[in-house]
mmJSON file of the N, C-alpha and C atoms, coordinates in Angstrom:
{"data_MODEL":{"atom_site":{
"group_PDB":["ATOM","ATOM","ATOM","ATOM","ATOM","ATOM","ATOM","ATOM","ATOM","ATOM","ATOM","ATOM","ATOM","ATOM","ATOM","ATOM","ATOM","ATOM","ATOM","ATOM","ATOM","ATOM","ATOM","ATOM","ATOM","ATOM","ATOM","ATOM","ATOM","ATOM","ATOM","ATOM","ATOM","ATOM","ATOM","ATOM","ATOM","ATOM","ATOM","ATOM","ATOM","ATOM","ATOM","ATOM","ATOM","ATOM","ATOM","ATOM","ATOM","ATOM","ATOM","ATOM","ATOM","ATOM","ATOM","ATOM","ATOM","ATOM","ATOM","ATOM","ATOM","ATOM","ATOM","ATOM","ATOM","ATOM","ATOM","ATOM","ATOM","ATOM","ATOM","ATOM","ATOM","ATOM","ATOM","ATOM","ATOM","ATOM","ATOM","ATOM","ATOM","ATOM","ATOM","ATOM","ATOM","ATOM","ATOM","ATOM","ATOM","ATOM","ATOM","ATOM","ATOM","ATOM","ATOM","ATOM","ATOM","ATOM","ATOM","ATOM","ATOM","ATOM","ATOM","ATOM","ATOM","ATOM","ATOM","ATOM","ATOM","ATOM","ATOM","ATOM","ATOM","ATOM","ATOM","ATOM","ATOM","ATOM","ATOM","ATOM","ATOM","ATOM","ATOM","ATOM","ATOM","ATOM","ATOM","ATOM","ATOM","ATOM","ATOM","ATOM","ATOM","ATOM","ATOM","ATOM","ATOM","ATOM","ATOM","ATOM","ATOM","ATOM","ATOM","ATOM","ATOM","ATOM","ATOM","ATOM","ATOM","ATOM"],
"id":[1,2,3,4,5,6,7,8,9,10,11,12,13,14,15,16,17,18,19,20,21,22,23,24,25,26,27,28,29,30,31,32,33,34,35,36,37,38,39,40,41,42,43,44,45,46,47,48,49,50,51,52,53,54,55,56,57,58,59,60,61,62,63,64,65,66,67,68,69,70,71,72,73,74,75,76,77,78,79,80,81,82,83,84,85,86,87,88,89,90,91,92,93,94,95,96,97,98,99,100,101,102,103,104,105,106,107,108,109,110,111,112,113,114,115,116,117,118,119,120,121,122,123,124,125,126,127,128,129,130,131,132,133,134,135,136,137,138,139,140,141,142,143,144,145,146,147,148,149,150],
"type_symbol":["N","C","C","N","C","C","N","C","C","N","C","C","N","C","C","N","C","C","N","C","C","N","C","C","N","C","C","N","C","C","N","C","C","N","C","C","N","C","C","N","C","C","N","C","C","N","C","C","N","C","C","N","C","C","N","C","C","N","C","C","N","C","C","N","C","C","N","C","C","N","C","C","N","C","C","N","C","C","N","C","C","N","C","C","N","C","C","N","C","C","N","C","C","N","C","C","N","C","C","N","C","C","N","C","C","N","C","C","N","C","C","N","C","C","N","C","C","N","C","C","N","C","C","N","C","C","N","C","C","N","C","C","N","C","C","N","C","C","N","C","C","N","C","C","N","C","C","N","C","C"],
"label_atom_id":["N","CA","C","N","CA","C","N","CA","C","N","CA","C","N","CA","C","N","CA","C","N","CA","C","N","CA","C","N","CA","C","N","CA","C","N","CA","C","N","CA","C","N","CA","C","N","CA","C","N","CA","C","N","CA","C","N","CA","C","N","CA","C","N","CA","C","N","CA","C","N","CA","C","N","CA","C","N","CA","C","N","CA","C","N","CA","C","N","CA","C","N","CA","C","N","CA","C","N","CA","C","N","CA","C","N","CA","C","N","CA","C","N","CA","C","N","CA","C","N","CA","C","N","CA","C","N","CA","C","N","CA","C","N","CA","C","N","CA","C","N","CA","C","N","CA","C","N","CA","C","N","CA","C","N","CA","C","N","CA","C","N","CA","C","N","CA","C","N","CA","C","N","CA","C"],
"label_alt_id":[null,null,null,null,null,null,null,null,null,null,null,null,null,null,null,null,null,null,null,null,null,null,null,null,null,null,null,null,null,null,null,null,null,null,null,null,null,null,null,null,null,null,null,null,null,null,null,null,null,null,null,null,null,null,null,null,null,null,null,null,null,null,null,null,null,null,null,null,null,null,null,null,null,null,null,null,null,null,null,null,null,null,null,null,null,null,null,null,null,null,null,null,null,null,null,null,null,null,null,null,null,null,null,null,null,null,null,null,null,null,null,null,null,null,null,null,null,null,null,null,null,null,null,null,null,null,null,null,null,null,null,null,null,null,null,null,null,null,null,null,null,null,null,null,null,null,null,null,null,null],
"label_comp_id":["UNK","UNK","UNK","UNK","UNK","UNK","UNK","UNK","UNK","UNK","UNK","UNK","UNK","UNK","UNK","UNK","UNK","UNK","UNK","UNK","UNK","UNK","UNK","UNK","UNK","UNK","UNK","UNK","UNK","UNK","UNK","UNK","UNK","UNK","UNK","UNK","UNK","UNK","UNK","UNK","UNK","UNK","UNK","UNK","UNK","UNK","UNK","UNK","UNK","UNK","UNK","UNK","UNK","UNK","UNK","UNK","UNK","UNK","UNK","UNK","UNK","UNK","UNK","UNK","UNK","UNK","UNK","UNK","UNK","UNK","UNK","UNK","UNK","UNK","UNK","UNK","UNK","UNK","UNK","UNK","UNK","UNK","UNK","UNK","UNK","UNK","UNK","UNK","UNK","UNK","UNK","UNK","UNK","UNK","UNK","UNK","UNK","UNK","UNK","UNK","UNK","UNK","UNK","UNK","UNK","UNK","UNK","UNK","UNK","UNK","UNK","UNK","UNK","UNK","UNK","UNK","UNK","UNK","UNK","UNK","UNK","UNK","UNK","UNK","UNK","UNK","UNK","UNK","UNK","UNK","UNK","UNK","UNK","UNK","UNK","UNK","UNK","UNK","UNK","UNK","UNK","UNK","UNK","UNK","UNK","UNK","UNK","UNK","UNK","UNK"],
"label_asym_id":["A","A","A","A","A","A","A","A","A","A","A","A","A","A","A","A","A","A","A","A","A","A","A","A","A","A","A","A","A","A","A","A","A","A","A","A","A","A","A","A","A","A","A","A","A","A","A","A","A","A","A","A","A","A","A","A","A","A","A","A","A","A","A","A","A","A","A","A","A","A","A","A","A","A","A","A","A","A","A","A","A","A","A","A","A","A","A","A","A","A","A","A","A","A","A","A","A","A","A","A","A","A","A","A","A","A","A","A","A","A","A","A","A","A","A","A","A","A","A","A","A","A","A","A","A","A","A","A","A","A","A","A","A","A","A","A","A","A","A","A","A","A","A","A","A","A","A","A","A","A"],
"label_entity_id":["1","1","1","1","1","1","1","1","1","1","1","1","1","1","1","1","1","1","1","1","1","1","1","1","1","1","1","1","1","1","1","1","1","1","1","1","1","1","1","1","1","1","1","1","1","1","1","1","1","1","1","1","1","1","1","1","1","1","1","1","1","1","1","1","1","1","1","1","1","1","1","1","1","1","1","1","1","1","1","1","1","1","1","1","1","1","1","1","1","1","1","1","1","1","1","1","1","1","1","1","1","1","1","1","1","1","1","1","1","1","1","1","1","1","1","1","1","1","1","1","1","1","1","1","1","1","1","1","1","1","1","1","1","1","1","1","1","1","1","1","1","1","1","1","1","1","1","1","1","1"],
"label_seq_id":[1,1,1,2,2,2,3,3,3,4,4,4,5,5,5,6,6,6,7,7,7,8,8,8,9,9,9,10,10,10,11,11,11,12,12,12,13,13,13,14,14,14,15,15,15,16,16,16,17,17,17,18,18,18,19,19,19,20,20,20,21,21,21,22,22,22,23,23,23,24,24,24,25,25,25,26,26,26,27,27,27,28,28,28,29,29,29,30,30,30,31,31,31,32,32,32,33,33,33,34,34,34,35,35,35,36,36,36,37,37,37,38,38,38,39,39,39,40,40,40,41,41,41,42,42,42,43,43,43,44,44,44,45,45,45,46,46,46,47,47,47,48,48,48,49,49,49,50,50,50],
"pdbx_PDB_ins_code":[null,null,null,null,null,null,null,null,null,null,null,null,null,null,null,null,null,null,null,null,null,null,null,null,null,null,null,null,null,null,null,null,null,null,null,null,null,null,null,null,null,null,null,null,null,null,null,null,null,null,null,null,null,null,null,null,null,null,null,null,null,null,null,null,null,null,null,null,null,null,null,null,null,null,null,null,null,null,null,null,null,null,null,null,null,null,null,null,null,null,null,null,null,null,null,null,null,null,null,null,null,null,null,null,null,null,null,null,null,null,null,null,null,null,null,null,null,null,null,null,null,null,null,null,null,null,null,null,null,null,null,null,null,null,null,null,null,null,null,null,null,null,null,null,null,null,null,null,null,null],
"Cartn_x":[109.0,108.28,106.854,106.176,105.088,104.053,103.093,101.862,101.646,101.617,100.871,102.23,103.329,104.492,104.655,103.759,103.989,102.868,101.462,100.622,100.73,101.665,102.029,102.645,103.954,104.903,104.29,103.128,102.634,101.808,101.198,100.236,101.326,102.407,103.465,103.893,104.305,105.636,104.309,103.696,102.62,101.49,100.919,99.065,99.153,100.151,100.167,98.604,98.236,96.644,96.539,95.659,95.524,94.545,93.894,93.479,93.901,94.683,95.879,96.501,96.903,97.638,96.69,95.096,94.683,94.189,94.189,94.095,95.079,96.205,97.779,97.715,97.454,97.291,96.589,94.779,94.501,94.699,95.324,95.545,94.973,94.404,93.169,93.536,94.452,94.762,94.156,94.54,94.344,92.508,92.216,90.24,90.267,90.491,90.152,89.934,91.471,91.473,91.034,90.367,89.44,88.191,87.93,86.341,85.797,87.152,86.967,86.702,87.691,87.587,88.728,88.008,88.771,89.201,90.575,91.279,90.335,90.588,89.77,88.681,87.511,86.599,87.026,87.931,88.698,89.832,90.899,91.525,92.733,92.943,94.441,94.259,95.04,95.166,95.615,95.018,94.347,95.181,96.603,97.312,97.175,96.894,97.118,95.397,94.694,93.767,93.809,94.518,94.874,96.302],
"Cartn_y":[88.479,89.103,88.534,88.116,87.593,88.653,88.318,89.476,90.069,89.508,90.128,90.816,91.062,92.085,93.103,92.997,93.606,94.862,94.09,94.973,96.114,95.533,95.904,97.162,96.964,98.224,98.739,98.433,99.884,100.847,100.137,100.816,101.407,101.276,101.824,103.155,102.852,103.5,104.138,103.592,104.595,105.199,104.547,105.065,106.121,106.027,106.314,106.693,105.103,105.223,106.071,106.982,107.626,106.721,105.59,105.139,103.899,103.387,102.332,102.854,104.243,104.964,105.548,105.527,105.482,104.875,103.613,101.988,101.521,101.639,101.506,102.166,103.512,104.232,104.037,103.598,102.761,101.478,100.986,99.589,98.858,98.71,98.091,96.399,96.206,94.386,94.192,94.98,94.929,94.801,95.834,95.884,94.512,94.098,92.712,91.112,91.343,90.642,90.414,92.154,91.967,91.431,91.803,91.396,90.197,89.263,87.642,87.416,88.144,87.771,86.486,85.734,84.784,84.023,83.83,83.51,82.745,81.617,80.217,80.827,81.574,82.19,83.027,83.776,84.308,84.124,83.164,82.503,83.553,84.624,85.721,85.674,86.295,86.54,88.508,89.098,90.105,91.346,91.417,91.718,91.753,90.916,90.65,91.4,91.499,92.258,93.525,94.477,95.761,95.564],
"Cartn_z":[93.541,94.623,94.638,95.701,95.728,95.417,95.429,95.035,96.484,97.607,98.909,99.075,99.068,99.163,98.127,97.095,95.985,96.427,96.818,97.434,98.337,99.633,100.645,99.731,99.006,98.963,98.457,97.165,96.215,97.691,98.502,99.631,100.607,100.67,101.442,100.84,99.254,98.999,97.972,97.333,96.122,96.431,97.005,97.319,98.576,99.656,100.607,101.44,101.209,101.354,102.919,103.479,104.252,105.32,104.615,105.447,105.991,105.238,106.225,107.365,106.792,108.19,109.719,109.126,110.741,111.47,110.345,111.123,111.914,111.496,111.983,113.361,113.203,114.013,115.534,114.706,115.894,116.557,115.534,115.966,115.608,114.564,114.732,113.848,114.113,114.788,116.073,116.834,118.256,118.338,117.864,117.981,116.892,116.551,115.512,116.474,117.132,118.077,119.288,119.895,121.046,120.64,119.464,119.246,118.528,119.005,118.768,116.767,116.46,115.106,115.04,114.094,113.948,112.658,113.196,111.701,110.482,111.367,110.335,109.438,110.001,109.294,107.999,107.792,106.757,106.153,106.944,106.127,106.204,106.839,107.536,108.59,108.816,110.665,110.259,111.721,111.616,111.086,111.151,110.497,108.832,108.525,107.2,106.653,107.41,106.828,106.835,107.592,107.247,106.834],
"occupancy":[1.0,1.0,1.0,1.0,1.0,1.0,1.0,1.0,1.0,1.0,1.0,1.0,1.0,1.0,1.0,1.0,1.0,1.0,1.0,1.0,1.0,1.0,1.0,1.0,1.0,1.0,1.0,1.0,1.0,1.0,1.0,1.0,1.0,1.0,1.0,1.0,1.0,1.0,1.0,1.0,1.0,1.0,1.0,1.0,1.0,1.0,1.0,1.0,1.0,1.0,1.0,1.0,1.0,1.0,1.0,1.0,1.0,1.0,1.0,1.0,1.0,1.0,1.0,1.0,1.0,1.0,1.0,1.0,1.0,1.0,1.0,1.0,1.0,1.0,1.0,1.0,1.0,1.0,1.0,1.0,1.0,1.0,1.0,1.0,1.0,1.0,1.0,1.0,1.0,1.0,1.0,1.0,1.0,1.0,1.0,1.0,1.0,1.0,1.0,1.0,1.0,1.0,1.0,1.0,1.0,1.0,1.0,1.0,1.0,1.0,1.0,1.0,1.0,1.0,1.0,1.0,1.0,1.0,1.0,1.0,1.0,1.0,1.0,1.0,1.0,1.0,1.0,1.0,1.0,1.0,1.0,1.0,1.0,1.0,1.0,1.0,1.0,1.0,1.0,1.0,1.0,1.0,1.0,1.0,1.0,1.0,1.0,1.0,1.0,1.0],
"B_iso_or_equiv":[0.0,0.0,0.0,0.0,0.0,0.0,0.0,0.0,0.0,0.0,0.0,0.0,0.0,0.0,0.0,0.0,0.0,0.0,0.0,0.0,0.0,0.0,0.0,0.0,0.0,0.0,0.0,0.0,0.0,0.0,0.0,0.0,0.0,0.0,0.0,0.0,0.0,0.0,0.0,0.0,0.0,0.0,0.0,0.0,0.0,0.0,0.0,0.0,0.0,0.0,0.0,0.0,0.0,0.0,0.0,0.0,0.0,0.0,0.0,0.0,0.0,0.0,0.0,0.0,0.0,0.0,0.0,0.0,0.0,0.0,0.0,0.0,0.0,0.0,0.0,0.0,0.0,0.0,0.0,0.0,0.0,0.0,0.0,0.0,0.0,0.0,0.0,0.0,0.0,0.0,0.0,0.0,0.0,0.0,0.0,0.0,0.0,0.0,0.0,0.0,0.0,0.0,0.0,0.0,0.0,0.0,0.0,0.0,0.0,0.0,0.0,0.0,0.0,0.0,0.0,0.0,0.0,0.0,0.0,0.0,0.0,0.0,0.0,0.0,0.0,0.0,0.0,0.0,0.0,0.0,0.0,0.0,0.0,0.0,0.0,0.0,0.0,0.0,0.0,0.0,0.0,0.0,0.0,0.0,0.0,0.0,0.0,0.0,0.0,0.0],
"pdbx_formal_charge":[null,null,null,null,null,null,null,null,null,null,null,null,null,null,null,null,null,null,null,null,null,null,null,null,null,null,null,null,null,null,null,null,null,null,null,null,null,null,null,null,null,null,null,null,null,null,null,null,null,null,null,null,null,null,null,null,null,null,null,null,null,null,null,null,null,null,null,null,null,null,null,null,null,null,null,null,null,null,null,null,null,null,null,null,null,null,null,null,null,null,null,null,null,null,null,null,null,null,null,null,null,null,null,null,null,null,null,null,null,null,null,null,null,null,null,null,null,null,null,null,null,null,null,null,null,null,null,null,null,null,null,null,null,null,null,null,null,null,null,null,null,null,null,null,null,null,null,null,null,null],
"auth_seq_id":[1,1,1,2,2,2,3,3,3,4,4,4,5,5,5,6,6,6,7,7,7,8,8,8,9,9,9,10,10,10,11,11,11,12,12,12,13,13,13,14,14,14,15,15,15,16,16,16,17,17,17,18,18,18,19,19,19,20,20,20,21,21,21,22,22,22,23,23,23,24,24,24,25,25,25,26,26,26,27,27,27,28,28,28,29,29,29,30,30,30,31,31,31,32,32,32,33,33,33,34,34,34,35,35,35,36,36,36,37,37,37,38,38,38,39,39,39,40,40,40,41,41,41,42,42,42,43,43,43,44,44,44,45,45,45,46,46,46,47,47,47,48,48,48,49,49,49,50,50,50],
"auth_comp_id":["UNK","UNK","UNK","UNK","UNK","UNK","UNK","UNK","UNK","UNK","UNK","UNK","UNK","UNK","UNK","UNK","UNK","UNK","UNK","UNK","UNK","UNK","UNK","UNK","UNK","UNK","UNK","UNK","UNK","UNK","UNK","UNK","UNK","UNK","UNK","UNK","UNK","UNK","UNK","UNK","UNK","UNK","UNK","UNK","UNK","UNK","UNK","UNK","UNK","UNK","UNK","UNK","UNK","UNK","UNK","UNK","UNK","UNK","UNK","UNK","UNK","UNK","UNK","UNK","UNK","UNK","UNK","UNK","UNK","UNK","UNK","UNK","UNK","UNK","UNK","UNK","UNK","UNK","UNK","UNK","UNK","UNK","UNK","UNK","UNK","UNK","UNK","UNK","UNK","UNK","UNK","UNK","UNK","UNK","UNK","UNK","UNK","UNK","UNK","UNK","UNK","UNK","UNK","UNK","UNK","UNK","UNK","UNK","UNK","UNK","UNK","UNK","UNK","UNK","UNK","UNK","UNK","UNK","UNK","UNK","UNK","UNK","UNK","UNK","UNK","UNK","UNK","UNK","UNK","UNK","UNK","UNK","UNK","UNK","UNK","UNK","UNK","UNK","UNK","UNK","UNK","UNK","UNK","UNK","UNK","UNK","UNK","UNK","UNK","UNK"],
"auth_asym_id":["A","A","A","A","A","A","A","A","A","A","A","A","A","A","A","A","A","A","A","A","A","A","A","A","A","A","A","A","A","A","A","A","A","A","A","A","A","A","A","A","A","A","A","A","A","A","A","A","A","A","A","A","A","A","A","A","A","A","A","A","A","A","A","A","A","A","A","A","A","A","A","A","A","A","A","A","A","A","A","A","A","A","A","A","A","A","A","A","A","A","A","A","A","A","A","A","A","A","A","A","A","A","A","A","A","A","A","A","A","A","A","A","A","A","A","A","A","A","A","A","A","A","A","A","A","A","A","A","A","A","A","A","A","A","A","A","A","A","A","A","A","A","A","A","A","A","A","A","A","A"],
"auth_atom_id":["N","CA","C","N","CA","C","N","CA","C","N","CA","C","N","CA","C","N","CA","C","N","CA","C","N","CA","C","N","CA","C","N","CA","C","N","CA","C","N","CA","C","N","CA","C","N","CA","C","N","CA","C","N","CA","C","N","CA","C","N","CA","C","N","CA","C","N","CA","C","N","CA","C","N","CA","C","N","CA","C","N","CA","C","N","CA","C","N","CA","C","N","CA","C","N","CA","C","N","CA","C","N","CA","C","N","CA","C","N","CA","C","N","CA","C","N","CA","C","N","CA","C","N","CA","C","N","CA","C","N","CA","C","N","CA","C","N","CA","C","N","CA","C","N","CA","C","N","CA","C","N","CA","C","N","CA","C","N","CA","C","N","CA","C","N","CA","C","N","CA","C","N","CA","C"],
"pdbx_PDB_model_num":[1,1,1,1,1,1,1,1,1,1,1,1,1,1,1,1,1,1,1,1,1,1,1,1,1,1,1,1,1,1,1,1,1,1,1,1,1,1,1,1,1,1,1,1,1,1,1,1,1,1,1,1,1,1,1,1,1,1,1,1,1,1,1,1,1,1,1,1,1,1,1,1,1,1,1,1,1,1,1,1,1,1,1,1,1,1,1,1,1,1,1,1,1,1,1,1,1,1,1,1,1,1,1,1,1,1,1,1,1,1,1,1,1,1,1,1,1,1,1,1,1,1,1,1,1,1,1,1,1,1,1,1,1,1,1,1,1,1,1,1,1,1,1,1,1,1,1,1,1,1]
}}}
């Protein structure tokens, strides 16, 4: 299992971090991507940062 899937499930299935869920919530890929964030500069794409 890679480490960034390993992350993912403990924050899924263990932490049930509360604040992943009201990012999700808002979307906030979506606000990442309106407000001209951009990949290259960080090296994910906006997904991968929440």
């Amino acid at each position: 299992m890679r480490l960034d899937n390993f992350i993912q499930t403990a924050m899924n299935n263990v932490l049930k971090n509360p604040v992943l869920s009201v990012l999700r919530d808002i979307n906030f890929s979506s606000i990442l991507k309106q407000s001209n964030f951009i990949k290259r500069d960080i090296g994910k794409s906006p997904y991968l940062i929440i």
